[in-house]
TORDREN-321898 format. One record per residue (C-alpha): chain; x, y, z; residue number from 1. Coordinates in pm, 1 decimal. Layout:
BEGIN
{r 'A', {X, Y, Z}, NUM} ...
This chain:
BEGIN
{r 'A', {-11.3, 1373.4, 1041.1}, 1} {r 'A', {-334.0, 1405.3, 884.5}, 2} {r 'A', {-655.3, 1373.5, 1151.5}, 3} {r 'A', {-767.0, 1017.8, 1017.3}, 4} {r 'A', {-432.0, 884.8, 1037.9}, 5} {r 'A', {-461.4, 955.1, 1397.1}, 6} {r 'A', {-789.9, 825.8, 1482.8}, 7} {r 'A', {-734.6, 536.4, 1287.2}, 8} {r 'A', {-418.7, 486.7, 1526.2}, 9} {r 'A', {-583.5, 580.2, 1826.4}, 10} {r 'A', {-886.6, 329.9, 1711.7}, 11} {r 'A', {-608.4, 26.0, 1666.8}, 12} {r 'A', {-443.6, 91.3, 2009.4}, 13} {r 'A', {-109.0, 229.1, 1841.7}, 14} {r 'A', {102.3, 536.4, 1980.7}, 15} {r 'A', {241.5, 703.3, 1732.7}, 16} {r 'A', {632.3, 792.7, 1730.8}, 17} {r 'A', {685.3, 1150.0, 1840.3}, 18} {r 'A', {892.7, 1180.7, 1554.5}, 19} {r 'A', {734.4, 1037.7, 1249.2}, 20} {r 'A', {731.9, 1234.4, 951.8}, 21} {r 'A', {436.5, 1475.3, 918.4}, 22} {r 'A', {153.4, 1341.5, 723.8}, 23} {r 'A', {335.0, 997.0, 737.0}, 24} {r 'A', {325.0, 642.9, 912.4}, 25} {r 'A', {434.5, 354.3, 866.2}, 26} {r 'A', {433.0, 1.7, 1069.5}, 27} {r 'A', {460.1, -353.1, 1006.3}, 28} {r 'A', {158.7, -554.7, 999.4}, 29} {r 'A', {169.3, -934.8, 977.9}, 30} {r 'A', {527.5, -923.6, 799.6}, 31} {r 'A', {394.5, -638.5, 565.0}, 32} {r 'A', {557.4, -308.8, 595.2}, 33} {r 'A', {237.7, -62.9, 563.9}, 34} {r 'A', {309.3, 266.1, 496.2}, 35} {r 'A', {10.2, 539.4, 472.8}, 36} {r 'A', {71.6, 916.7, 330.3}, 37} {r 'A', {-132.6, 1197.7, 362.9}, 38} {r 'A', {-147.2, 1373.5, -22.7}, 39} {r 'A', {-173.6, 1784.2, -9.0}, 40} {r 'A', {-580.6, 1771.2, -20.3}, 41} {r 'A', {-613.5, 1515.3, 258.4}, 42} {r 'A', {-597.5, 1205.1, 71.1}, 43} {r 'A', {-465.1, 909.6, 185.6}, 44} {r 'A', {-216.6, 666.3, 22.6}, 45} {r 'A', {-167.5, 329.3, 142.5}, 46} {r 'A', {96.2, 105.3, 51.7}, 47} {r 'A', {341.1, -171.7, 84.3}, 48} {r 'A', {617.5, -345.1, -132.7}, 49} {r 'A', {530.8, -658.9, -290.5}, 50} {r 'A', {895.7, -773.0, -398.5}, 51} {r 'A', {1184.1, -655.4, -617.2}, 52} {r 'A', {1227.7, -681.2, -976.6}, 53} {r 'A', {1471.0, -860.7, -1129.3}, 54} {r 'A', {1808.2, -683.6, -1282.8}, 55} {r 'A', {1781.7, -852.2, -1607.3}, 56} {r 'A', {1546.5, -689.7, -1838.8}, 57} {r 'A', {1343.6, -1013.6, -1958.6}, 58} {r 'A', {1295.7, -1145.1, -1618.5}, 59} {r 'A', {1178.4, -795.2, -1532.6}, 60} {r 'A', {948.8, -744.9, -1837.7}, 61} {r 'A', {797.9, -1147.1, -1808.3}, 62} {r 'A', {728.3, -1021.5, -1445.7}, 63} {r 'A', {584.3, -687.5, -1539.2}, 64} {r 'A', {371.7, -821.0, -1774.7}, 65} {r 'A', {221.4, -1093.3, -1589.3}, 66} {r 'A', {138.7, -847.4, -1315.3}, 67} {r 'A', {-20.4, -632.3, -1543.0}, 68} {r 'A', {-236.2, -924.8, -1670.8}, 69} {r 'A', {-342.1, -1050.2, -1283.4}, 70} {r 'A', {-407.6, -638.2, -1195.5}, 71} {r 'A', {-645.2, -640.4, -1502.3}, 72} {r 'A', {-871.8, -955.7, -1415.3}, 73} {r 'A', {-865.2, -843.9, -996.9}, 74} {r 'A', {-963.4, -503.5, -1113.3}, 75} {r 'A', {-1342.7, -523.3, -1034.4}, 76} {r 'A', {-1271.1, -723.5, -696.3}, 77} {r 'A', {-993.7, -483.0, -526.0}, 78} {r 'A', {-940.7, -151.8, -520.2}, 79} {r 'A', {-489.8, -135.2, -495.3}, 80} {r 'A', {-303.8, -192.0, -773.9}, 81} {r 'A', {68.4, -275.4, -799.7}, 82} {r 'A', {264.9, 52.0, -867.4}, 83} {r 'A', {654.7, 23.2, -985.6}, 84} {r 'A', {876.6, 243.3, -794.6}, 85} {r 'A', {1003.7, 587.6, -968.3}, 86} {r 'A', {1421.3, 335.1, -969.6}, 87} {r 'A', {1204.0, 62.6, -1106.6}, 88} {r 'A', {1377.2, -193.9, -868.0}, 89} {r 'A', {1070.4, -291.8, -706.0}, 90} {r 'A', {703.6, -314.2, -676.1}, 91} {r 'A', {393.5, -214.4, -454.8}, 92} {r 'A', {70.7, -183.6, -426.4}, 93} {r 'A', {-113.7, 151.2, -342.0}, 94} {r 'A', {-462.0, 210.1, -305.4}, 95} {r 'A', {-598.7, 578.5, -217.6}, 96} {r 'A', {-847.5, 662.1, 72.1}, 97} {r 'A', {-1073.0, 960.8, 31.3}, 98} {r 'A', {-991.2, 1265.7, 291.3}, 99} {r 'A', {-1353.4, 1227.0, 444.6}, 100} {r 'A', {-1295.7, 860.0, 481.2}, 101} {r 'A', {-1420.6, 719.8, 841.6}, 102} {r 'A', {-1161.3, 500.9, 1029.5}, 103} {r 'A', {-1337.7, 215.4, 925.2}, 104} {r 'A', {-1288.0, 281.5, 576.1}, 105} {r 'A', {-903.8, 333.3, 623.1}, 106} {r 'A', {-863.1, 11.3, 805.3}, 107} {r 'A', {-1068.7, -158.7, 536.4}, 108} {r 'A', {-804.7, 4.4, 314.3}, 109} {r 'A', {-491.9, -99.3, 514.8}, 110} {r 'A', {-621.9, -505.8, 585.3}, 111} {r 'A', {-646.7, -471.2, 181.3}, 112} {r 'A', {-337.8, -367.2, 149.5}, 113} {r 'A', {-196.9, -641.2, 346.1}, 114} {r 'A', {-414.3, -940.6, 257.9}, 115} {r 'A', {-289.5, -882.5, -128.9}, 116} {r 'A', {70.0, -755.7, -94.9}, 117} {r 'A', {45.9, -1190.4, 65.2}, 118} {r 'A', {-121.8, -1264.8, -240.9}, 119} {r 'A', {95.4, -1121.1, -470.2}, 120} {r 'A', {382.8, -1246.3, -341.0}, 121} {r 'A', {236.3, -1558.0, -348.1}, 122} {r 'A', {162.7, -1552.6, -737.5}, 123} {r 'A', {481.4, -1337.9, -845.0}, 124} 
């Protein structure tokens, strides 16, 4: 598990599971399931699922597109942006947090993360 993963951990009072993944956590944070990923050069990924798509391919595409749309116009306020996974049966928002990040930063990162994964599902 990468250092700032760690201290951000140690800063928010959580013990880490002896066996997580390296370079992994994840944890549930106000009914958001948060999970953060250490890249190869330090990086950090932070992420969560929104919701899933739907089978049919116009509810999926009317969805798709309107996300795109409201991910354009909140470009300039937030830095995470809804991903679809590699299956496309769902999506998520990830936002990436520089290796030499403080702790701060990554928590500012993660409540992100959280506070719009609550607004997208509000508006999807």
């Amino acid at each position: 598990m990468s250092a700032l993963i760690q201290q951000w951990a140690a800063a928010n009072g959580l013990k880490l599971p002896p066996a997580a993944p390296p370079g992994q956590l994840s944890l549930t944070i106000d009914r958001v399931r948060v999970h953060l990923v250490t890249f190869r050069g330090g990086d950090i990924l932070v992420e969560a699922r929104v919701r899933d798509l739907p089978s049919a391919p116009v509810e999926r595409d009317a969805l798709l597109q309107k996300a795109l749309a409201l991910s354009t116009a909140r470009m300039a306020e937030v830095a995470a942006g809804p991903v679809v996974d590699p299956t496309a049966s769902f999506l998520k928002l990830q936002a990436r947090v520089p290796a030499q990040s403080s702790t701060e930063e990554l928590d500012k990162a993660v409540s992100v993360i959280v506070n719009e994964v609550e607004f997208w599902r509000g508006v999807l």
